[in-house]
VEXDREN-86444 format. One line per 3 residues: number of its first residue (from 1); for each residue z, y, x of C-alpha. Coordinates in steps of 0.05 Angstrom, whole numbers. Last residue first. Layout:
# VEXDREN-86444
NUM> Z,Y,X | ...
***
This chain:
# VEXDREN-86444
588> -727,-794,-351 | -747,-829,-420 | -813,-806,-413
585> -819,-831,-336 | -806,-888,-358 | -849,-891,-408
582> -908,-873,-355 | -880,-931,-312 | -893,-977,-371
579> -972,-948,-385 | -978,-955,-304 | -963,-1030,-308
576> -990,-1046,-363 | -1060,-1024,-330 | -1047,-1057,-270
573> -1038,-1121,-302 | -1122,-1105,-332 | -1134,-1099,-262
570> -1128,-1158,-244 | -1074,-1183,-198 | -1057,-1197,-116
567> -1061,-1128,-94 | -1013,-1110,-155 | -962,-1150,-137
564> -954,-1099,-74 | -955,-1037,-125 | -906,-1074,-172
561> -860,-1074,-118 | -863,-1003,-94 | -868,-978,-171
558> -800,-1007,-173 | -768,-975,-110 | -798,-901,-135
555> -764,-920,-201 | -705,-938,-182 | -710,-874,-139
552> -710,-831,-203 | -661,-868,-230 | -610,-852,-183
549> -628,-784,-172 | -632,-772,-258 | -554,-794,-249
546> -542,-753,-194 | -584,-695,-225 | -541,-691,-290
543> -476,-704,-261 | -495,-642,-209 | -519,-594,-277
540> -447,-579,-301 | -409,-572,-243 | -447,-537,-196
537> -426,-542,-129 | -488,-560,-99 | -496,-586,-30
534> -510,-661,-50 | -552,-642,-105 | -598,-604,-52
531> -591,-663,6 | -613,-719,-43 | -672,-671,-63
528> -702,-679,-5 | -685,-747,11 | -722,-759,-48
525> -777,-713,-24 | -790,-753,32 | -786,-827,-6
522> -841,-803,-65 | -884,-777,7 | -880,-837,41
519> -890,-886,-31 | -952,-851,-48 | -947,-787,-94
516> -955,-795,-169 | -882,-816,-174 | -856,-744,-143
513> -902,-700,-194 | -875,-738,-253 | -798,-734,-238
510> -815,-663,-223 | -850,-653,-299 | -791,-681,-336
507> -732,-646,-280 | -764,-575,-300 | -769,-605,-368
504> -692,-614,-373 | -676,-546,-345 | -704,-503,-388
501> -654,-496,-429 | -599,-500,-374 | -632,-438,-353
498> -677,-437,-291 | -635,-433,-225 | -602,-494,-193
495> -665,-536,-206 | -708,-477,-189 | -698,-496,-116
492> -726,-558,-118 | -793,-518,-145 | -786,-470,-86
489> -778,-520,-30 | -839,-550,-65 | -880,-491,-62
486> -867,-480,5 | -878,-554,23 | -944,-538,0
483> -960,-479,29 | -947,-520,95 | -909,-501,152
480> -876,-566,172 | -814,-586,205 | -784,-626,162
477> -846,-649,133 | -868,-687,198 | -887,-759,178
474> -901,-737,104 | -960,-694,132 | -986,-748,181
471> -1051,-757,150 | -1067,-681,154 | -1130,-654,133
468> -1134,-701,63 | -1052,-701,55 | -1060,-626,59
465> -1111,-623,4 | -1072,-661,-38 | -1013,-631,-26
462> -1036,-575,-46 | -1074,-593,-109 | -1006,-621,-132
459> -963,-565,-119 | -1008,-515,-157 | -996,-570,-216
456> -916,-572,-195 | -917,-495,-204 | -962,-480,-265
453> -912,-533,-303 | -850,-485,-280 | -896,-421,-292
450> -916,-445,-362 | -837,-470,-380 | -819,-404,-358
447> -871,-369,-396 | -855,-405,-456 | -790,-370,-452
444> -734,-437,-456 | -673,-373,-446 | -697,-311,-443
441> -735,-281,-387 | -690,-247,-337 | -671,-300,-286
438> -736,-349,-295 | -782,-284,-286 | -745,-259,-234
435> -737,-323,-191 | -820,-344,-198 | -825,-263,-172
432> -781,-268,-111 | -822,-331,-92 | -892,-305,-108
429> -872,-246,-70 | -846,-292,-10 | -903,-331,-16
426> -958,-274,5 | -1016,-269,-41 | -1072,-253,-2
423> -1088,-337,-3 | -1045,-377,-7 | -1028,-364,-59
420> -1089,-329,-102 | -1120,-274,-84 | -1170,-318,-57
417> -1192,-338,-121 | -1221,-269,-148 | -1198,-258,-213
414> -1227,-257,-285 | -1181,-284,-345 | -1236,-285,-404
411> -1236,-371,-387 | -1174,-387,-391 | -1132,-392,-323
408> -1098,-466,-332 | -1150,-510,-309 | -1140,-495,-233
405> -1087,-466,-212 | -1096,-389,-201 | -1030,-391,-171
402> -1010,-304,-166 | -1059,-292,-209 | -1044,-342,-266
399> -968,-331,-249 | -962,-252,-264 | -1017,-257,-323
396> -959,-306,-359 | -908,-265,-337 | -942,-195,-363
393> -947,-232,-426 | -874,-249,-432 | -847,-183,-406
390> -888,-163,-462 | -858,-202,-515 | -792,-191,-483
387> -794,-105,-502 | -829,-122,-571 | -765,-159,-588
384> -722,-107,-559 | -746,-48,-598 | -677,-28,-617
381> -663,-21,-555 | -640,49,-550 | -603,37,-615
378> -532,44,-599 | -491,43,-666 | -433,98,-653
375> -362,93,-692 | -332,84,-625 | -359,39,-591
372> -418,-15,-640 | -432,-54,-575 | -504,-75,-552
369> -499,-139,-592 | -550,-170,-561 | -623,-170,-570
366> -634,-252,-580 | -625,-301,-539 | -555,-309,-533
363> -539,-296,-600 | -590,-341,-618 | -576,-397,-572
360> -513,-394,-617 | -444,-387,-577 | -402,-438,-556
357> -334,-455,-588 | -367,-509,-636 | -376,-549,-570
354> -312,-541,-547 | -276,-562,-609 | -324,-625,-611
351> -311,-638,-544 | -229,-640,-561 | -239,-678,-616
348> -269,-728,-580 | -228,-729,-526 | -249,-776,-471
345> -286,-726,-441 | -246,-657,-450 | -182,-671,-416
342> -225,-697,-354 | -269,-643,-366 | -213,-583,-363
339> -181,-611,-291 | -249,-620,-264 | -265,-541,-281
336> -205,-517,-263 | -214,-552,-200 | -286,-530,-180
333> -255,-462,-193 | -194,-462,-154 | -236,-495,-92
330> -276,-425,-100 | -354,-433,-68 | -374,-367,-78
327> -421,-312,-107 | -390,-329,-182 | -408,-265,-230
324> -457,-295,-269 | -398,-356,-293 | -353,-302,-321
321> -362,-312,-391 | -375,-392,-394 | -309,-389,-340
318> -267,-360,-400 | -294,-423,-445 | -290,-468,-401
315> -214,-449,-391 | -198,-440,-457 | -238,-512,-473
312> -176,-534,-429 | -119,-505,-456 | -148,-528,-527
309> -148,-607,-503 | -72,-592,-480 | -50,-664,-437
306> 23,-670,-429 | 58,-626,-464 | 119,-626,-406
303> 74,-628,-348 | 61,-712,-325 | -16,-712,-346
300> -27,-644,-318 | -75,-594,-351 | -29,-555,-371
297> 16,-527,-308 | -41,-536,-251 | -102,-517,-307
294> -59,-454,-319 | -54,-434,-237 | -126,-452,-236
291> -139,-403,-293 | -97,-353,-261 | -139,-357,-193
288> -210,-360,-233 | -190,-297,-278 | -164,-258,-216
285> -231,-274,-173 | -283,-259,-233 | -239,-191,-241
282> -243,-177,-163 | -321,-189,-170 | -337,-143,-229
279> -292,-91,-188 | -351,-92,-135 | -411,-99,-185
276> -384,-32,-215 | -401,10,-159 | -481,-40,-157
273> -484,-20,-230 | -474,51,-226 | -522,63,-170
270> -576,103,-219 | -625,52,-217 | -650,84,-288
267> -683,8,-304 | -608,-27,-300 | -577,18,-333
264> -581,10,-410 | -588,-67,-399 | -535,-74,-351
261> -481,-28,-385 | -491,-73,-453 | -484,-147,-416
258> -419,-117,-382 | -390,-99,-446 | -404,-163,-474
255> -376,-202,-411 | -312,-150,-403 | -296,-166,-470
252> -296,-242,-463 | -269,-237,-396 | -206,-195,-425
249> -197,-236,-488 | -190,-304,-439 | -141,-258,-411
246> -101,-243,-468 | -96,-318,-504 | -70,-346,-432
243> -20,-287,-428 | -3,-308,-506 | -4,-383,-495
240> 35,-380,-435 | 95,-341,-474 | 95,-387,-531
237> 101,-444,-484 | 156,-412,-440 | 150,-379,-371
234> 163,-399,-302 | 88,-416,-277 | 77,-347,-316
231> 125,-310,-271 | 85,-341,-203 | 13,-332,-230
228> 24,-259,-243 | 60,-237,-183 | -7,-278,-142
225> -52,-239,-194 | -15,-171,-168 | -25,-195,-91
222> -94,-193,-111 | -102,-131,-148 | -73,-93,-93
219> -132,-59,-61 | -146,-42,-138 | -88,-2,-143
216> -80,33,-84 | -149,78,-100 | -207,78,-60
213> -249,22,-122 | -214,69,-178 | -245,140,-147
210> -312,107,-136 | -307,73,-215 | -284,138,-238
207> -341,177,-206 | -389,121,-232 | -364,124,-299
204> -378,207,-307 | -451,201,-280 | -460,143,-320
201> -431,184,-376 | -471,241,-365 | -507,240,-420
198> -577,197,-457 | -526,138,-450 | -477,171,-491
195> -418,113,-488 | -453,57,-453 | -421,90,-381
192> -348,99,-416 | -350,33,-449 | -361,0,-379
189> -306,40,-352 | -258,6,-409 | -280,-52,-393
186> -274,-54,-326 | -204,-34,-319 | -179,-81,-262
183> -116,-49,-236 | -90,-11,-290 | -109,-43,-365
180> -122,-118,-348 | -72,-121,-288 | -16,-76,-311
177> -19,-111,-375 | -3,-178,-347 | 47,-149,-305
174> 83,-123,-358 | 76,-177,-405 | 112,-221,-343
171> 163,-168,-334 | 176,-173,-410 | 188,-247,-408
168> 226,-260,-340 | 228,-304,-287 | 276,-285,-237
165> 247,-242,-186 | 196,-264,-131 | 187,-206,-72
162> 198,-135,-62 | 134,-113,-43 | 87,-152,-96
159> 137,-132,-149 | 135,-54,-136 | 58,-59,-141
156> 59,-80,-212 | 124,-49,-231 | 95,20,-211
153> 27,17,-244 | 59,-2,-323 | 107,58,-313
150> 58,103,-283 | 16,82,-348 | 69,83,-398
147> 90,158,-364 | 18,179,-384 | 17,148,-450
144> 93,177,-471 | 146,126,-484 | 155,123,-560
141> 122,56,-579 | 182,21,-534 | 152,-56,-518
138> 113,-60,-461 | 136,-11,-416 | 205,-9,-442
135> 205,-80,-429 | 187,-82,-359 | 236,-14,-350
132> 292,-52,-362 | 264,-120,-328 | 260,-79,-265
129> 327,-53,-267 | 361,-110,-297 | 329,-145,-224
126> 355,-83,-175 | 424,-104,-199 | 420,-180,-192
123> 411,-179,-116 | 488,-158,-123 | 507,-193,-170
120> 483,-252,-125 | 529,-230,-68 | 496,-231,-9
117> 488,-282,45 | 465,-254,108 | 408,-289,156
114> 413,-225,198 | 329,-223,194 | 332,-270,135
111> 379,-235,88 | 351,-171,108 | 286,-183,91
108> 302,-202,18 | 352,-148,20 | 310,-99,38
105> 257,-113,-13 | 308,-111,-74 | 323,-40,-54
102> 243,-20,-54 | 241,-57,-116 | 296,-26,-153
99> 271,48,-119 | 209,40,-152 | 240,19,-213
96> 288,80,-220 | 218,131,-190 | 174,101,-247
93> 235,101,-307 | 232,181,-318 | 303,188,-330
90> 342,201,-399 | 409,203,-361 | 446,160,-415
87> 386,98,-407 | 382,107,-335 | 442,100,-315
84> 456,47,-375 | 392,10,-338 | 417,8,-265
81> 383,65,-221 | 449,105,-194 | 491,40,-202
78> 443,0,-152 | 447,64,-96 | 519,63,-112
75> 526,-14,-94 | 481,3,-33 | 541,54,-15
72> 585,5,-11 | 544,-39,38 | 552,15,94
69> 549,-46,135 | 515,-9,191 | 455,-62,191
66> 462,-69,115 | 461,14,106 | 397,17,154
63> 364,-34,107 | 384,5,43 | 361,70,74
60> 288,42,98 | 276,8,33 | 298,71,-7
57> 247,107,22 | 194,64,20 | 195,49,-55
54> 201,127,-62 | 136,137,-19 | 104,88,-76
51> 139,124,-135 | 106,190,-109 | 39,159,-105
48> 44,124,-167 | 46,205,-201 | 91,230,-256
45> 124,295,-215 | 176,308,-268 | 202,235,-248
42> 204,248,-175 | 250,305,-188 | 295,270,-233
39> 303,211,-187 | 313,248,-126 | 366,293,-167
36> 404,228,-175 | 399,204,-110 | 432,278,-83
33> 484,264,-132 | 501,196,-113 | 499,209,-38
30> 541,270,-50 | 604,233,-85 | 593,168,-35
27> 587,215,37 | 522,241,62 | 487,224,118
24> 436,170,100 | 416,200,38 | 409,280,73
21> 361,244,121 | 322,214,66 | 316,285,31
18> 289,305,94 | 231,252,97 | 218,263,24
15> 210,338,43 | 167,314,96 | 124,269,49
12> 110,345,11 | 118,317,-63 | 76,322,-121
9> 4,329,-86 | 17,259,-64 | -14,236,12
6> -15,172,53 | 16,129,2 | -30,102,-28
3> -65,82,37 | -10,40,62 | 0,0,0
***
């Protein structure tokens, strides 16, 4: 919390510094008073930075009264800030919980460094504090916004300084809106930049996404999840089931708005997506670390409630939101996600819970709900339909020039074949457009399917026209340059991108490609694809591909056997032959 505290415009830090001194020095009576006046000062002030430098002060005067056992006046300190202190007095709470935690701290540390034993009334002090002001945060309609907000801020990053308190219900809420509303506000800066979008609200979001990404409190939203995780581990049913409810809430919300901000900004390249992208990633990271902390707790076959079917579609659920913002290979993730199938699969009820829990291919399809804020009906896109109908089109022409496969270009389509790959066309720009289209079109486009089956047939006519110059092609593939190996590292890698719609007759027209090649080449991209599924992480389409793997090269061994017994019978057995591997390739 270094940076957050490197400058306040409420207090001078060398008028702290001097009020510090004047602590440290002063008798009981005068100690009290001077602590008190701290308190009231600091509260008129209303600023985290302030209750940060107070945090810090108090931790340097409690430790310097242990080491000079001065341990009287640290009961003083506690009695200053306790709750019926504060409750007569009327403070500000920030600066009393501040000062809780920044006690609490030094007798964590202290109690190791000297290894001292205190008394656990004692510790106990700076705790009511904390939980005091927890609750009032949380719970008392009459606190004032802004001081709700400090309030909310300062327990938050007081708790990852000080250490693990006991387990508490209203710190636990506290912390949980801290998190959502303070630290990680996405939403709410989302609605900001949909909110006019012919304004300067992107303008206005973008500043307050800058401002939010420098500030103290996202640098600690991490050690604020860890807080999190460790006081729900603690907490009751009724109480998991609420944090649970609230943050599967938060991705859902932060998906929709999300989805909104990127199609109204996306075109203007104005930066604000790319700010935003940053605190996207720190919520995607908070949800997948409490979500494994939840899978740990009730998802566990010996936890008190043993197995919880609607704990787990929770989880898939709140993944299913967040899934386009996952850059990395999380173990937490994978785990979650192992945990919540193995409740799911032999839980018929369960499945079908999950199942009726997703969202129409409509609604995902379709123009989305771009987010009735406010009263206000956005209807910038209200011409969304005729919007995809052209990307379609202009897909379609994109892949006819850029393949010019043979049989597919109808015949009013007029190009000159060399601009074709690879020809002028460069594979890198076929590449990066094949991984627009199947990103941005919707869902089972026609022109996805046409550029997937475009693909494999451009494919085809490469290979065999490299198989023809080059007889040891399948000999050397690792290490060759061919446009068709290009192609084909592209197709295999369009098995971990194209839309799980799509994804079936990707896998229908590969399957055929590989088994019309001869044995050397069916056995070389086998391996190929081996090594792919192998490296994948993804959960839901690696069963899949393992499975369609395994039968894949069945076939492959088969078509090896019946090719030899073919040499030796008419051709009428070949015949059956090829009209039963073509059904098994249907059924693939």
């Amino acid at each position: 919390m270094e940076q957050g505290s490197e400058s306040s415009d409420g207090i001078d830090h060398l008028a702290l510094a001097g009020i510090g001194h004047a602590l440290a020095c002063a008798d009981e009576l005068h100690f009290g008073r001077i602590l008190v006046s701290l308190v009231r000062i600091c509260g008129r002030i209303g600023d985290v930075g302030v209750g940060v430098r107070v945090l810090k002060l108090v931790d340097w005067l409690v430790s310097g009264f242990v080491g000079s056992r001065m341990m009287r006046k640290v009961q003083v300190l506690f009695e200053v800030i306790s709750p019926e202190k504060c409750e007569s007095e009327g403070y500000v709470l920030f600066p009393a919980v501040m000062a809780a935690c920044g006690g609490l701290r030094a007798l964590r540390v202290a109690s190791v460094r000297h290894r001292l034993d205190f008394a656990p009334k004692l510790k106990e002090a700076p705790e009511r504090t904390i939980c005091f002001a927890a609750r009032r945060a949380t719970v008392d309609e009459r606190y004032d916004d802004d001081q709700r907000h400090v309030l909310l801020q300062c327990v938050a990053l007081g708790l990852t300084q000080c250490g693990p308190v006991a387990p508490n219900d209203s710190v636990l809420r506290c912390v949980l809106m801290a998190l959502l509303e303070e630290l990680l506000p996405l939403p709410r800066l989302l609605r900001i930049s949909v909110k006019s979008p012919d304004g300067n609200s992107a303008e206005l979001a973008k500043n307050q996404v800058k401002q939010h990404q420098d500030s103290v409190l996202f640098k600690e939203a991490g050690p604020v999840t860890g807080v999190l995780c460790n006081q729900y581990s603690f907490s009751d049913e009724k109480t998991k089931d609420y944090v649970e409810t609230r943050v599967c809430e938060y991705a859902q919300e932060l998906y929709h708005h999300l989805r909104a901000a990127v199609l109204l900004h996306q075109a203007k390249r104005n930066g604000l997506l790319a700010e935003i992208d940053k605190i996207a990633e720190a919520a995607f990271f908070m949800i997948v670390s409490f979500a494994a902390e939840v899978a740990k707790h009730r998802l566990d076959a010996n936890s008190s409630g043993g197995f919880q079917p609607e704990v787990a579609v929770r989880i898939l659920v709140e993944f299913s939101f967040v899934e386009h913002l996952r850059r990395l290979r999380l173990p937490e993730y994978t785990e979650a996600i192992r945990r919540a199938v193995v409740v799911n699969q032999d839980n018929a009820a369960a499945s079908a819970l999950f199942v009726e829990s997703m969202p129409s291919c409509a609604e995902l399809t379709t123009k989305p709900d771009l987010l009735t804020l406010d009263g206000t009906r956005y209807i910038c896109y209200a011409d969304e339909d005729d919007r995809v109908a052209l990307k379609e089109q202009l897909a379609f022409d994109y892949i006819r020039r850029s393949l010019e496969v043979v049989g597919l270009k109808p015949f009013f389509v007029f190009s000159v074949p060399d601009q074709a790959y690879p020809g002028v066309t460069p594979f890198e720009g076929l590449a990066s457009g094949v991984v627009a289209l199947v990103r941005h079109l919707p869902a089972k486009s026609p022109a996805i399917l046409f550029c997937i089956h475009s693909l494999v047939v451009k494919a085809k006519d490469l290979c065999t026209t490299a198989m023809i110059q080059d007889r040891s092609l399948w000999r050397s593939w690792e290490e060759s340059t061919e446009p068709c190996k290009k192609v084909l590292d592209l197709l295999l890698r369009l098995i971990f991108l194209v839309d799980i719609q799509s994804f079936s007759y990707l896998l229908k027209e590969l399957a055929e490609f590989v088994t019309s090649l001869p044995k050397e080449g069916q056995d070389v991209l086998l391996d190929d694809m081996h090594a792919h599924v192998a490296e994948s992480d993804d959960v839901v389409r690696k069963p899949v591909l393992v499975s369609w793997l395994q039968s894949l090269s069945y076939i492959s061994s088969q078509a090896d056997v019946r090719e030899s017994r073919n040499n030796a019978k008419n051709a009428r057995s070949a015949g059956g032959v090829e009209l039963s591997l073509n059904r098994t390739i249907a059924r693939l």
